[in-house]
PAFIZA-518453 format. One record per residue (C-alpha): x, y, z; residue in one letter; residue number from 0. Coordinates in Angstrom, 1 decimal, decimal comma. Example, Ala and Ser with C-alpha at 12.3 -4.5 7.8 and 13.67 -1.06 7.14 Angstrom:
2
<node xx="12,3" yy="-4,5" zz="7,8" resn="A" resi="0"/>
<node xx="13,7" yy="-1,1" zz="7,1" resn="S" resi="1"/>
END
This chain:
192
<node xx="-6,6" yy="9,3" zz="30,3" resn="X" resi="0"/>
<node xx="-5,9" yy="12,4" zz="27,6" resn="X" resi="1"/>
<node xx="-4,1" yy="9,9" zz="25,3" resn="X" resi="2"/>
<node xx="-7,0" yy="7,7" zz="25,2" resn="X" resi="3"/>
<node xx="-9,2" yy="10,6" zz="24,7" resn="X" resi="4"/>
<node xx="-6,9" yy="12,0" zz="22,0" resn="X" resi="5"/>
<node xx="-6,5" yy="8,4" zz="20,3" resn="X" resi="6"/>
<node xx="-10,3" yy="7,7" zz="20,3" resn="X" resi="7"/>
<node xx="-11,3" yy="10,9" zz="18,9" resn="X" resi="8"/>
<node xx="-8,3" yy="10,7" zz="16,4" resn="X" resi="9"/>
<node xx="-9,9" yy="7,4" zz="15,1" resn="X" resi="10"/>
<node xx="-13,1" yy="8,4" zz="15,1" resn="X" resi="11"/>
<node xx="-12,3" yy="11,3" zz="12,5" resn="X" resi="12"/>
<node xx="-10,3" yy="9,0" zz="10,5" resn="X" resi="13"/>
<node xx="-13,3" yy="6,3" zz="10,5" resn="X" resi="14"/>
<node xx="-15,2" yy="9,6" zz="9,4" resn="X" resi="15"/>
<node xx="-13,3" yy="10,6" zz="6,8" resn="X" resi="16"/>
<node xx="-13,2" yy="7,5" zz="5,5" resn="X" resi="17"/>
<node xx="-16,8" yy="6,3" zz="5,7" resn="X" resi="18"/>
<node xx="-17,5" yy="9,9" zz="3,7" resn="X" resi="19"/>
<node xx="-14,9" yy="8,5" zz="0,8" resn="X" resi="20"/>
<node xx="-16,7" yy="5,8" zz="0,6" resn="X" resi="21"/>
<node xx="-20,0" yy="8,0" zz="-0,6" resn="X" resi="22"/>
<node xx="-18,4" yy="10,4" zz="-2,5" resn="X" resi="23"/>
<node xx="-15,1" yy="12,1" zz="-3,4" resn="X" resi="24"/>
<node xx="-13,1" yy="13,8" zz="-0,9" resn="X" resi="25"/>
<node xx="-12,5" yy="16,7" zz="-2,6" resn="X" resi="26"/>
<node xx="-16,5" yy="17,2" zz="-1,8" resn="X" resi="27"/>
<node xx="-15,8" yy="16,2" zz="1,7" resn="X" resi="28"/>
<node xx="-15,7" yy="19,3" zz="4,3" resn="X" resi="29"/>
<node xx="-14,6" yy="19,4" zz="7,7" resn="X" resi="30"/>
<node xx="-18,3" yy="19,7" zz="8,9" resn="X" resi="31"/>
<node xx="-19,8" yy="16,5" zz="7,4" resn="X" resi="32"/>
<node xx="-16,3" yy="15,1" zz="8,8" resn="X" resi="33"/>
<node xx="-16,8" yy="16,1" zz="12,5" resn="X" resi="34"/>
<node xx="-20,8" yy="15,5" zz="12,5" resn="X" resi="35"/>
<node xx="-20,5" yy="11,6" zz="10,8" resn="X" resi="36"/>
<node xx="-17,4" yy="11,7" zz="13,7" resn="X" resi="37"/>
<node xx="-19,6" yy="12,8" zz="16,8" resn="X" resi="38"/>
<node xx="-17,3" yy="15,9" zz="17,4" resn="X" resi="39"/>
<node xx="-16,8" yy="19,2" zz="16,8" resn="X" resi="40"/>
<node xx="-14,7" yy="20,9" zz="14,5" resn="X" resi="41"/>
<node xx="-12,6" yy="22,9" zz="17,5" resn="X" resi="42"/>
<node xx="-11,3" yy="18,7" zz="18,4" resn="X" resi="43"/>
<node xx="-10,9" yy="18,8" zz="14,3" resn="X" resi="44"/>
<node xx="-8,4" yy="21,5" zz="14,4" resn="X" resi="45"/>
<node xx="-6,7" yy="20,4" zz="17,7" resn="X" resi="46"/>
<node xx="-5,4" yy="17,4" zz="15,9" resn="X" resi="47"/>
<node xx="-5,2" yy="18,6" zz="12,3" resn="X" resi="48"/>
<node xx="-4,6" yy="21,6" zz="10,0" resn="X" resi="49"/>
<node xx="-7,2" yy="20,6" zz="7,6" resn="X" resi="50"/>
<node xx="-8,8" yy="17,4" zz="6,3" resn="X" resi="51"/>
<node xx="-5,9" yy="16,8" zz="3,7" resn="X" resi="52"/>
<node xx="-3,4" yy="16,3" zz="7,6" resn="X" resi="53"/>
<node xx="-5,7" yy="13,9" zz="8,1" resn="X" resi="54"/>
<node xx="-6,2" yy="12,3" zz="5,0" resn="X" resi="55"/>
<node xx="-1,6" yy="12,4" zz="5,2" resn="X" resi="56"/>
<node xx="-2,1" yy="10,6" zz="8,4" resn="X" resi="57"/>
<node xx="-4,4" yy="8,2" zz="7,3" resn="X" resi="58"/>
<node xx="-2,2" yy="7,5" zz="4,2" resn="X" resi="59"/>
<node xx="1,1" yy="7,5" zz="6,7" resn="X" resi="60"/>
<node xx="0,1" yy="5,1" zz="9,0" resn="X" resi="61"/>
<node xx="-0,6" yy="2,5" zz="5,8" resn="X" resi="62"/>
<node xx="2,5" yy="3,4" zz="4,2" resn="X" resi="63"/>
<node xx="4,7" yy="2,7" zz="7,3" resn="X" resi="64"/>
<node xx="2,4" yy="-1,1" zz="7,5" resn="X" resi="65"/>
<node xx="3,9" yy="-1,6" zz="4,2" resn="X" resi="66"/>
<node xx="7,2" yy="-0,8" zz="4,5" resn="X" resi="67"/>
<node xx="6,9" yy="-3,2" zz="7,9" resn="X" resi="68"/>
<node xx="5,5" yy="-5,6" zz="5,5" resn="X" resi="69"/>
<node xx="8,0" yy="-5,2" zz="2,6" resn="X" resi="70"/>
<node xx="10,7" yy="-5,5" zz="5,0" resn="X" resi="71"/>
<node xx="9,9" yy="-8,7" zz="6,4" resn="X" resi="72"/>
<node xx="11,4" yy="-11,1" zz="4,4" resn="X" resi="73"/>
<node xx="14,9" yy="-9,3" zz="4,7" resn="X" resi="74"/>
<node xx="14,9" yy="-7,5" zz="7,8" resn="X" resi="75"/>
<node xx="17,0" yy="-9,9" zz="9,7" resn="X" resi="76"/>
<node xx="19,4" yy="-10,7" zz="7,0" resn="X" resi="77"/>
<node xx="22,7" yy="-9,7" zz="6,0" resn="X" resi="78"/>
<node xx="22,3" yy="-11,2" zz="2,6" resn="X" resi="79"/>
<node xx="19,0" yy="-11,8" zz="1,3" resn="X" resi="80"/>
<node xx="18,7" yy="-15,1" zz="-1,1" resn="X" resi="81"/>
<node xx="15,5" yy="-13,7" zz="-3,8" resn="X" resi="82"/>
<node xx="15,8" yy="-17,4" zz="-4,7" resn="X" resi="83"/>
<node xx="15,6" yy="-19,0" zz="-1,4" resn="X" resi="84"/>
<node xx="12,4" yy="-16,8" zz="-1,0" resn="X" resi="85"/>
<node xx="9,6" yy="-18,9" zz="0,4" resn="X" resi="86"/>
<node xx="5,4" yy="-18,3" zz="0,2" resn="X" resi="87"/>
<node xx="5,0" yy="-17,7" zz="3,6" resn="X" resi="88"/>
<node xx="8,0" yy="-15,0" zz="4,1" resn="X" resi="89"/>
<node xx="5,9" yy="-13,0" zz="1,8" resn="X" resi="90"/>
<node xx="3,8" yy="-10,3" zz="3,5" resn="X" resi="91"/>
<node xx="2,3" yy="-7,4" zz="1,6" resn="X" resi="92"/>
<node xx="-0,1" yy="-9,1" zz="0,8" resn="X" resi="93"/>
<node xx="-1,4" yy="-10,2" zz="4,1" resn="X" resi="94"/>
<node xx="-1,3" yy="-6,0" zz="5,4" resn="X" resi="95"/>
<node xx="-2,9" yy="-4,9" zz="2,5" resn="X" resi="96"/>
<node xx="-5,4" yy="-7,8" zz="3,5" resn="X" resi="97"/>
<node xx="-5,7" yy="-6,7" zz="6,3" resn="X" resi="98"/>
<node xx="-6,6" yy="-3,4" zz="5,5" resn="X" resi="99"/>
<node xx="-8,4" yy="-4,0" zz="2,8" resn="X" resi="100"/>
<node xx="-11,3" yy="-2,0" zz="3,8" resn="X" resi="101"/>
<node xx="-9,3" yy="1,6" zz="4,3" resn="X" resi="102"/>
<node xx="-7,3" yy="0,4" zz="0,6" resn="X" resi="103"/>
<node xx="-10,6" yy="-0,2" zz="-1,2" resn="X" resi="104"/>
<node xx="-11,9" yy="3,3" zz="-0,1" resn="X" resi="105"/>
<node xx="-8,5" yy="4,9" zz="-1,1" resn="X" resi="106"/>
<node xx="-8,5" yy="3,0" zz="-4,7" resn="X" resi="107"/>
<node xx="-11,8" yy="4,0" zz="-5,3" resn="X" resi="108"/>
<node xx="-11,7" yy="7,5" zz="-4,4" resn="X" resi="109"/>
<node xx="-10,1" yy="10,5" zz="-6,3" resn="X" resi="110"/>
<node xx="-7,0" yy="10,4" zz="-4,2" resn="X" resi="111"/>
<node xx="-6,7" yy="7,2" zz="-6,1" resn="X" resi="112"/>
<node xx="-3,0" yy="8,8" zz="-8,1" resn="X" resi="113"/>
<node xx="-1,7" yy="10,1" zz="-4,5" resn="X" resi="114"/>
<node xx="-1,6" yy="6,7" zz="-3,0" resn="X" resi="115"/>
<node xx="-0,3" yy="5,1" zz="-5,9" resn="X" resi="116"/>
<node xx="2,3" yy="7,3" zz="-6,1" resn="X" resi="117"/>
<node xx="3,2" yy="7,1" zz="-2,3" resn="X" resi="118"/>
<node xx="2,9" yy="3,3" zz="-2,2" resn="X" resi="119"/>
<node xx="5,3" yy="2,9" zz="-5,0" resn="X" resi="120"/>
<node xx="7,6" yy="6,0" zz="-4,1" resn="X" resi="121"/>
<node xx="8,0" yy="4,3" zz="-0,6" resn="X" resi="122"/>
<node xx="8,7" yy="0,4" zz="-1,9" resn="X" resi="123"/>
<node xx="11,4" yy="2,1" zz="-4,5" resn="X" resi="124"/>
<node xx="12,9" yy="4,4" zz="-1,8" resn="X" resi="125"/>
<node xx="13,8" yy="0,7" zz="0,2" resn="X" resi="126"/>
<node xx="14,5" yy="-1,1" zz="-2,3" resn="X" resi="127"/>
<node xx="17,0" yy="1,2" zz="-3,7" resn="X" resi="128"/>
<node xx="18,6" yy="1,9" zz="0,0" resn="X" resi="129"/>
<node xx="18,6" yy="-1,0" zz="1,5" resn="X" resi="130"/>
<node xx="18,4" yy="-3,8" zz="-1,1" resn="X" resi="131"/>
<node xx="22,1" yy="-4,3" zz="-3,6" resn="X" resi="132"/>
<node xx="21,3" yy="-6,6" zz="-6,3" resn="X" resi="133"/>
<node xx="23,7" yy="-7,9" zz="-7,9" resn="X" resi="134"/>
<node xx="22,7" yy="-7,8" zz="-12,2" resn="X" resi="135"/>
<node xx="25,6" yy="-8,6" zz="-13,8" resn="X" resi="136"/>
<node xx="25,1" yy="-6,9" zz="-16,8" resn="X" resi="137"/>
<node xx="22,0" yy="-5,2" zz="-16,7" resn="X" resi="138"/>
<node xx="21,4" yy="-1,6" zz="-15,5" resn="X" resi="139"/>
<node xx="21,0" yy="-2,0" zz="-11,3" resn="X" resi="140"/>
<node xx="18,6" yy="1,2" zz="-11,7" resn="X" resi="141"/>
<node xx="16,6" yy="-0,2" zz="-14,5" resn="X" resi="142"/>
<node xx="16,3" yy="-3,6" zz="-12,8" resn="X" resi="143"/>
<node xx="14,8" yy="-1,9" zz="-9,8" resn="X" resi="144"/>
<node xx="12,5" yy="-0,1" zz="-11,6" resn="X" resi="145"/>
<node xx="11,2" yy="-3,0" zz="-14,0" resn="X" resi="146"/>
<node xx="10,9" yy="-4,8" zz="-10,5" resn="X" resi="147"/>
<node xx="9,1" yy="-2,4" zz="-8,5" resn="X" resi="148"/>
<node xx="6,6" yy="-1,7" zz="-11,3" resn="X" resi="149"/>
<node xx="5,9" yy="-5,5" zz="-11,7" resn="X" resi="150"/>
<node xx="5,4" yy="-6,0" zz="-7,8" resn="X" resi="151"/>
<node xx="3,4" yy="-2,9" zz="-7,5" resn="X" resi="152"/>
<node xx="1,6" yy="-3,7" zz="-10,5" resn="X" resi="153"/>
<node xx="0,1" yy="-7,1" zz="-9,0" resn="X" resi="154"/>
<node xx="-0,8" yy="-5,9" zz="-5,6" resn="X" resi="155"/>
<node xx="-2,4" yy="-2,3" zz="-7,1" resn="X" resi="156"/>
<node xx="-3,9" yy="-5,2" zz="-9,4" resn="X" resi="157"/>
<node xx="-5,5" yy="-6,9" zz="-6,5" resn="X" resi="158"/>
<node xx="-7,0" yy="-4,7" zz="-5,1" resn="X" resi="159"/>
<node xx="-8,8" yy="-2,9" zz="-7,8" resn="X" resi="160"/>
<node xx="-9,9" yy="-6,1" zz="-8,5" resn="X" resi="161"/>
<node xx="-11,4" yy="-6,6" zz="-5,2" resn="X" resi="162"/>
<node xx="-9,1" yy="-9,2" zz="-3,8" resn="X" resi="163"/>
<node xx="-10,6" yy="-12,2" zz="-5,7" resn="X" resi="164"/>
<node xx="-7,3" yy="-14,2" zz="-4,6" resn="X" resi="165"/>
<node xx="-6,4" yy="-14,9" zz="-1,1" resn="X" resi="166"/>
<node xx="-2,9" yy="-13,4" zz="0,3" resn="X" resi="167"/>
<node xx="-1,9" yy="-16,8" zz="1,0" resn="X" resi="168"/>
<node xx="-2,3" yy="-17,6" zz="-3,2" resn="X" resi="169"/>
<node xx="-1,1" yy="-14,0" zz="-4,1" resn="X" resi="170"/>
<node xx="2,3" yy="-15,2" zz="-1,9" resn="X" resi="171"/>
<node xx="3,0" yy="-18,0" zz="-4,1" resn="X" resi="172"/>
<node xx="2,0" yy="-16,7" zz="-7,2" resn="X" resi="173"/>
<node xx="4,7" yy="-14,0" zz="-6,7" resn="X" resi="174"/>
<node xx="7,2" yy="-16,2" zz="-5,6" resn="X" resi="175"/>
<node xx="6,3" yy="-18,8" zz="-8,7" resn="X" resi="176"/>
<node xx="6,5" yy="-15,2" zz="-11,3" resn="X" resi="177"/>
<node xx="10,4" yy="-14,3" zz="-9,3" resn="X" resi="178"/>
<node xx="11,4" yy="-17,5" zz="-10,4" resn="X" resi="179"/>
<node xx="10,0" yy="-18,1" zz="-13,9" resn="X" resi="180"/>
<node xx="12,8" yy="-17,5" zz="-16,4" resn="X" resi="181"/>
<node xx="10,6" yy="-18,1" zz="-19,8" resn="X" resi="182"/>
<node xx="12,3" yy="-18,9" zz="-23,3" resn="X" resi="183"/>
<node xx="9,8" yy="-18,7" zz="-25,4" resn="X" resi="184"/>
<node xx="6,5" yy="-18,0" zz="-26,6" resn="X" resi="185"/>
<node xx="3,6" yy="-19,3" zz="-28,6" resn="X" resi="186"/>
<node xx="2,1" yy="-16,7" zz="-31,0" resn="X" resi="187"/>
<node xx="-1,5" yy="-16,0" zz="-32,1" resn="X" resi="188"/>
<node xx="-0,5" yy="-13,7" zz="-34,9" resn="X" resi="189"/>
<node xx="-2,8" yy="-14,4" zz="-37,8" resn="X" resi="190"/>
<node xx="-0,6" yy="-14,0" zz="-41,1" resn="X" resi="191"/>
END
């Protein structure tokens, strides 16, 4: 009964916390306006958290660990992992971050915005470079990564700023159609 108590009065404080990020920035936020909007009082606050940036981590950890669930899928099983054999559906970051749209919306548009950018990306380079070996030939493995990471990143931090006007379904095989697009040329629009 004291874990449902504990669980339900966590959630409402993050549901509060996050509501309040919605209105304004949470560096305006206290603890007070956090434990009214949450029904509670600020002695359950401080049972469960240091300060409001613990739970603001928490909030933050539980979507980062999601993602890494959801970055993993597509490999997690495998001993070798074909990139080219990579189907639509196997795909699916962009169905968590879908999914939590709501709690990523309030998190892009807030002034913690650079924190979970950071995170997001620090946790998707920390597996790829860990757990995925790509073979490059001759190009730098660590600069491959990186140019990789920051194109991924940049269309799902892409999506989301821009309200999610695609479904995760179309996101999927857009990404998979970019992975295995090798261009070899380009028109130019240079007036001369």
């Amino acid at each position: 009964m004291a874990d449902r108590r504990i669980a339900r009065s966590k959630v409402a404080l993050r549901d509060a916390l996050l509501t309040l990020m919605s209105e304004k920035s949470f560096s305006a936020i206290t603890i007070t306006e956090i434990v009214e909007r949450a029904n509670y009082n600020r002695g359950t606050f401080y049972t469960h958290y240091e300060n409001k940036e613990g739970l603001l981590d928490e909030v933050i950890s539980e979507l980062l660990d999601e993602l890494i669930e959801s970055f993993r899928a597509p490999y997690g099983d495998l001993d070798v992992f074909r990139v080219d054999e990579l189907t639509a559906n196997s795909v699916k970051i962009f169905e968590h971050i879908h999914e939590r749209a709501a709690v990523y919306t309030v998190l892009f548009h807030s002034d913690v915005l650079p924190v979970i950018k950071e995170k997001m990306f620090g946790v998707i380079k920390k597996l790829s470079s860990e757990e995925l070996e790509q073979e490059t030939e001759s190009i730098n493995r660590e600069l491959m990564m990186v140019y990789s990471i920051h194109a991924l990143m940049g269309l799902v931090f892409h999506w989301i700023e821009g309200g999610f006007q695609y479904t995760p379904a179309y996101m999927q095989d857009q990404l998979i159609k970019m992975i295995n697009w090798r261009p070899t040329a380009a028109k130019t629009h240079v007036k001369k």
